[in-house]
C-alpha positions, 0 to 999 in steps of 0.5 A: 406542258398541259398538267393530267387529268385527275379523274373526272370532277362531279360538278353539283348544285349549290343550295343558293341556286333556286330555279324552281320558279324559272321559266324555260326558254323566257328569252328564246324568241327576243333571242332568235329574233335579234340573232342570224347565225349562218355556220359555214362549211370548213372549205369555206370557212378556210378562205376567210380570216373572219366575219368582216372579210365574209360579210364583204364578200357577201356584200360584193356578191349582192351588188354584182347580182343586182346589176346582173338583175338590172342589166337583164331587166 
């Protein structure tokens, strides 16, 4: 059973953290350069149980692709 809520925490900043000489977004670019997120949409994401089973998916879709292109050629 989930317990209440007992009002709404305040969440401060405590004195040991200092960010005065931080620099926003240091690591943003090595970031998104090392990351391909692809957001699926709900219908989609419902025929898959994971990242490997689309990833297969995907790579069987290539493969029958490029013996289309192939063929065509």
């Amino acid at each position: 059973m989930k317990k209440a809520r007992q009002g709404k925490k305040t969440w401060r900043m405590l004195p040991e953290y200092d960010f005065s000489t931080g620099v926003r977004g240091k690591y943003a670019k090595r970031y998104t350069e090392g990351t391909n997120i692809v957001v699926l949409a709900p219908d989609v994401a419902r025929s898959y149980k994971d990242s490997h089973s689309v990833n297969e998916a995907l790579r069987s879709l290539a493969k029958f692709l490029h013996q289309q292109e192939e063929i065509a050629s």
